[in-house]
N, C-alpha and C positions, 0 to 999 in steps of 0.2 A: 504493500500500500504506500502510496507517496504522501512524504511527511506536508503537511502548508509551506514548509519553506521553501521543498522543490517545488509544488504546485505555482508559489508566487515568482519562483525563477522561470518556469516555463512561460506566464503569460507577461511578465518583462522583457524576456525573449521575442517570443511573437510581436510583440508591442513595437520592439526595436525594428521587428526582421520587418514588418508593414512600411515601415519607414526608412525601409534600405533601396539602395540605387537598383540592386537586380530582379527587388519584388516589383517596384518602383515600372522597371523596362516590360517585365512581362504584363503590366496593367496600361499602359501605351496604347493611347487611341481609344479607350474606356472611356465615354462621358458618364460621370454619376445624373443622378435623372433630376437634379435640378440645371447642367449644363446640359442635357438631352433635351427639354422641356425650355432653355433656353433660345438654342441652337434653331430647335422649329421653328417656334413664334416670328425668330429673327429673319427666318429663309423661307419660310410657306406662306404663297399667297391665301392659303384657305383656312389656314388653323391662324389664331389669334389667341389671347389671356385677354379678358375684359377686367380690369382693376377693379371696378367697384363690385363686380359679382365676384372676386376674388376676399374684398375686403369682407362681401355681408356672409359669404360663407362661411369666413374666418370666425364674425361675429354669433352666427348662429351656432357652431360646434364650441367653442367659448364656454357660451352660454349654456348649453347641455350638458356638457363637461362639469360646469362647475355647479350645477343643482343636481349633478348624476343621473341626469337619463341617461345620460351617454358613459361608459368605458371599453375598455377593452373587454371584459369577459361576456358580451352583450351577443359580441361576435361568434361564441358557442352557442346560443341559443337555436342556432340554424341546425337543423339535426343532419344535415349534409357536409357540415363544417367538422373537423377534426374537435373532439373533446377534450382532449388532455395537453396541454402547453410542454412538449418535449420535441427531441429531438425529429421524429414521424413527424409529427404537424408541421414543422421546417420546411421536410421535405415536400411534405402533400403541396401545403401553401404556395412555395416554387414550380412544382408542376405545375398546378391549376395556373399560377399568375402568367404561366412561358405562352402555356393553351389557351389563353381568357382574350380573342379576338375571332373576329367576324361571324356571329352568330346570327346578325340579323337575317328575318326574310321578309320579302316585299309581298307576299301573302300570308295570312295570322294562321290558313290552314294546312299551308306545306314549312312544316317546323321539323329539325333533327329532333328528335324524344328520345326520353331513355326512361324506361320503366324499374324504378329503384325498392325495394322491400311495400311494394303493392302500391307506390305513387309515380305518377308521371310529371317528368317534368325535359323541359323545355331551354333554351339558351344556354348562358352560361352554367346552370343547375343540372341540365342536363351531362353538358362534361364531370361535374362533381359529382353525379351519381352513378356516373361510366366511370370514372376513378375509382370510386370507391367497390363498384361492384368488380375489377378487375382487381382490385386487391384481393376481395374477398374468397376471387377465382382464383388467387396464387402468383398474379402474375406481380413483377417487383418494379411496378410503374412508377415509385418516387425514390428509387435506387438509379445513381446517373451510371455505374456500372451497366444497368439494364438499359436505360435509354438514350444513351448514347450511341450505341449498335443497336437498335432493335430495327427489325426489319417492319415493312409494310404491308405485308400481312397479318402481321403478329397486331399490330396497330388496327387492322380493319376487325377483329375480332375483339377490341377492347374497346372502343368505341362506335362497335356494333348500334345500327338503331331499331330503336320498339315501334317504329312508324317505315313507312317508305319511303321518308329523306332521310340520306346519312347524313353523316356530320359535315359542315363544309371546311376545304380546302385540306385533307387529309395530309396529300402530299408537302404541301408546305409547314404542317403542324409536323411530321416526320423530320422534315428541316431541322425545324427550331429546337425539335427537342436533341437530335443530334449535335446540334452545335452548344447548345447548353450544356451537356451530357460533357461535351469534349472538353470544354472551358471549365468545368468544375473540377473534372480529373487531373487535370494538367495542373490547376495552380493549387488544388491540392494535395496533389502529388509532392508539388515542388516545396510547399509549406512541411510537410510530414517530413522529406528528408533532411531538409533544414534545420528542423527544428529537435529530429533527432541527432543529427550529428553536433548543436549547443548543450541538448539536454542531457542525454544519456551519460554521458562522461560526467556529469554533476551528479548523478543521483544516486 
């Protein structure tokens, strides 16, 4: 068992290695999402930030926040949502947020569904309840080991639909979760060796 004192050397360690020239190179070209959300506004004729719906948003979450309608644990309420605050809900959360585009249809009757412990549902909910039912099938959908390489078939049996639209843009959700899958391996790959060859010697 590691004593707190290595445990506090390890995450001074990490702390330092974030802040090193070679973790530094390999995060090159990353915009975090407040310069991602920068960057658009500045360069897309179609997307804009409206200031004052920004300010009354701010104002309105504030205000819930500080009479408690609103916190974080509100967000389990959803029975689609992960329950327990560990390292799985990380995971699930990441999947879902990589997969959480283009669900709309231009007809309310040709929707992808997915039929989850006897409810239907539809949109984004629907991907969450093909999540969760592909876990339940064994498959290791919020492991980037697994979906890094997964192939596209494997993928058309996990978000299988309970209606006669599949899901949209399958191929391109295969994309992202490959590239996602890659970039998680790689830089934590590269963290674990590192971080072994500070640590292990100290402990």
């Amino acid at each position: 068992m590691i004593c707190m004192k290595s445990l506090s050397f390890v995450v001074q360690n990490y702390l330092r290695l974030t802040r090193s020239q070679s973790y530094i190179k390999i995060m090159e070209g990353v915009l975090n999402p407040r310069q991602a959300g920068r960057y658009i506004t500045e360069n897309c004729n179609d997307v804009f930030i409206e200031d004052k719906g920004v300010k009354s948003l701010a104002k309105l979450l504030y205000d819930k926040v500080k009479t408690g309608s609103l916190d974080v644990t509100m967000w389990r309420q959803h029975e689609l949502n992960p329950q327990t605050m560990d390292e799985n809900a990380v995971n699930w959360v990441f999947v879902s947020a990589v997969l959480n585009f283009s669900f709309w249809s231009a007809n309310e009757t040709e929707k992808y569904m997915v039929k989850y412990k006897g409810k239907e549902h539809t949109g984004y909910w629907a991907l969450c309840a093909a999540m969760n039912r592909a876990l339940d099938e064994g498959f290791q959908l919020t492991d980037p080991t697994f979906y890094a390489t997964v192939e596209l078939d494997t993928l058309k049996k996990i978000f299988r639909s309970d209606s006669q639209f599949d899901i949209p843009l399958l191929d391109e959700r295969e994309q992202v979760l490959h590239e996602a899958g890659k970039v998680l391996l790689e830089v934590c790959n590269y963290l674990i060796s590192i971080c072994d060859s500070i640590v292990l010697p100290n402990l």
